[in-house]
C-alpha positions as a Markdown table, in Angstrom:
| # | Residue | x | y | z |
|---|---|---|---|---|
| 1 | Unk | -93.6 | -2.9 | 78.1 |
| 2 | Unk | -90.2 | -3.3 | 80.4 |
| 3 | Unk | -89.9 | 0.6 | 80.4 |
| 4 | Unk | -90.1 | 1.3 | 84.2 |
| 5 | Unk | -91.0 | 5.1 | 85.4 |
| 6 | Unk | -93.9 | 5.5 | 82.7 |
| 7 | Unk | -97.7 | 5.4 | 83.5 |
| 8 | Unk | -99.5 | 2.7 | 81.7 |
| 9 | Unk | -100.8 | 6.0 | 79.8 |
| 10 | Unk | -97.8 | 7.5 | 78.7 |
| 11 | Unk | -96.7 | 3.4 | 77.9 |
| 12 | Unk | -99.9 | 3.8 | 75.2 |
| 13 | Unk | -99.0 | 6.6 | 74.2 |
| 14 | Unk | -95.3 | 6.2 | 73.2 |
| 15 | Unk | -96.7 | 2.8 | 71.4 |
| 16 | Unk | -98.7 | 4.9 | 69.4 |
| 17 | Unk | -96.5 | 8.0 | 68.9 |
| 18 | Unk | -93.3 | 4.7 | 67.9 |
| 19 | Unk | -96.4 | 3.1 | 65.3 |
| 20 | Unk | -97.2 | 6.7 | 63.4 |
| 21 | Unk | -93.7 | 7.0 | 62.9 |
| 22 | Unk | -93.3 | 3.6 | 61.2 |
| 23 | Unk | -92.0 | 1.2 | 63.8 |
| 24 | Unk | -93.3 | -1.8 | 65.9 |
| 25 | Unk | -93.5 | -0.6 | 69.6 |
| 26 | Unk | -92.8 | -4.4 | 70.9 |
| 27 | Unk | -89.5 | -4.4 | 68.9 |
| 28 | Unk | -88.2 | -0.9 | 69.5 |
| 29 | Unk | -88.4 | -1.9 | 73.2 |
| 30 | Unk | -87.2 | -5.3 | 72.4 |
| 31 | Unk | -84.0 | -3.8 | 70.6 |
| 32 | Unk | -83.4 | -1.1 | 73.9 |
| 33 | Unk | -83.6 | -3.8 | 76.2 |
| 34 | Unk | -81.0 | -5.6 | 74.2 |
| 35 | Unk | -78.7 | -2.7 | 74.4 |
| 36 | Unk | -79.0 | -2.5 | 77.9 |
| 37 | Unk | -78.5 | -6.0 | 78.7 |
| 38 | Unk | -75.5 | -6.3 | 76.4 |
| 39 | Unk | -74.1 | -3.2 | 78.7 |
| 40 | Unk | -74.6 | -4.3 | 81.8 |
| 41 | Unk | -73.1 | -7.9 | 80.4 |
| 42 | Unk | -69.9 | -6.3 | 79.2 |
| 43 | Unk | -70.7 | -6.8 | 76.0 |
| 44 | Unk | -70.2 | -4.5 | 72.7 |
| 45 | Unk | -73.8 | -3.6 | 72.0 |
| 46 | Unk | -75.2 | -4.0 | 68.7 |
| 47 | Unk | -75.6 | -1.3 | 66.3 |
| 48 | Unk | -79.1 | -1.9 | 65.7 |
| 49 | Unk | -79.9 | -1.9 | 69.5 |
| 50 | Unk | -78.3 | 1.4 | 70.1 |
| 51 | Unk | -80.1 | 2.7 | 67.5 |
| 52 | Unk | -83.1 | 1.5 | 68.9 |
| 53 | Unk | -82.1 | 2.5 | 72.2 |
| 54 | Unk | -81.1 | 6.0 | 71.2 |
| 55 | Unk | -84.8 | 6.3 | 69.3 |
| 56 | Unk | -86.7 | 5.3 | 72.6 |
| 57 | Unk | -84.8 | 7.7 | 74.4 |
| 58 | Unk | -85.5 | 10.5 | 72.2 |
| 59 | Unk | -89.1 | 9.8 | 72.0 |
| 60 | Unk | -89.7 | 9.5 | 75.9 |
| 61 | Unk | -87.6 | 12.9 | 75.6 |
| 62 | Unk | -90.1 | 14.7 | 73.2 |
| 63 | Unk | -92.7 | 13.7 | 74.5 |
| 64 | Unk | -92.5 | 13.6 | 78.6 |
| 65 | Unk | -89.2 | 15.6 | 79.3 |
| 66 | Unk | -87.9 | 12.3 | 81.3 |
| 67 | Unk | -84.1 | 11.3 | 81.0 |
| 68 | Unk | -83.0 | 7.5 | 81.2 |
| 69 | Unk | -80.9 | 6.8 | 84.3 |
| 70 | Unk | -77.9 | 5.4 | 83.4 |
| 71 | Unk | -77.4 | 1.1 | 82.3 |
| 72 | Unk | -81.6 | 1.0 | 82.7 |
| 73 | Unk | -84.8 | 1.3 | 81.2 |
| 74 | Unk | -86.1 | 3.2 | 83.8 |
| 75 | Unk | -87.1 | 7.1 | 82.8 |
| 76 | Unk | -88.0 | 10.4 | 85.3 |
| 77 | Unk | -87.9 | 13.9 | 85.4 |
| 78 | Unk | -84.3 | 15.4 | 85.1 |
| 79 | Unk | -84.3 | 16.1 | 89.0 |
| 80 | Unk | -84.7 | 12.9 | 89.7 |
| 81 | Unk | -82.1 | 11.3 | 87.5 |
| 82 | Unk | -79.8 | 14.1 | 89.9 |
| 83 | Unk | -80.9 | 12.9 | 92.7 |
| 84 | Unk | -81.0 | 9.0 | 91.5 |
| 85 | Unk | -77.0 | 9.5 | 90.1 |
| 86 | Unk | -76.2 | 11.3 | 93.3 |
| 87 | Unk | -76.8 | 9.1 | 95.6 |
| 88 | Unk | -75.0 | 6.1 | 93.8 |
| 89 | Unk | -72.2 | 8.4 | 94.2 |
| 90 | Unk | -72.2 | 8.3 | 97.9 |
């Protein structure tokens, strides 16, 4: 998967946890990535990969705690997104 900051484990995992509620893991993250993309390109992001987006990072949420940092795919603990945001800001 392109998610950065998860184990190979909790990558499984989420697959699983995205397939018992219905969806296709490989096109959930397809749809995120999309969303991301289209943001860092400037462009109006889809519906459908926002909602997708919004779904990936409500699962990671339930089910690790992590946080996305901002215009990636990358997830960590709350402190760390802090920390992460905080020093772009320097």
């Amino acid at each position: 998967m392109f998610i950065q900051g998860l184990s190979d484990w909790e990558k499984r995992r989420l697959a699983l946890v995205l397939k018992e509620r219905g969806h296709t893991a490989f096109m959930v993250i397809k749809h995120a990535t999309a969303a991301i993309l289209s943001y860092k390109r400037g462009t109006p992001i889809n519906t459908v990969d926002q909602q997708y987006l919004d779904l990936v990072d409500a699962t990671i949420e339930e089910l690790y705690g992590y946080k996305r940092v901002p215009k990636q795919l990358y997830y960590a603990p709350p402190e760390a997104i802090a920390h992460i945001a905080g020093e772009r800001l320097k």
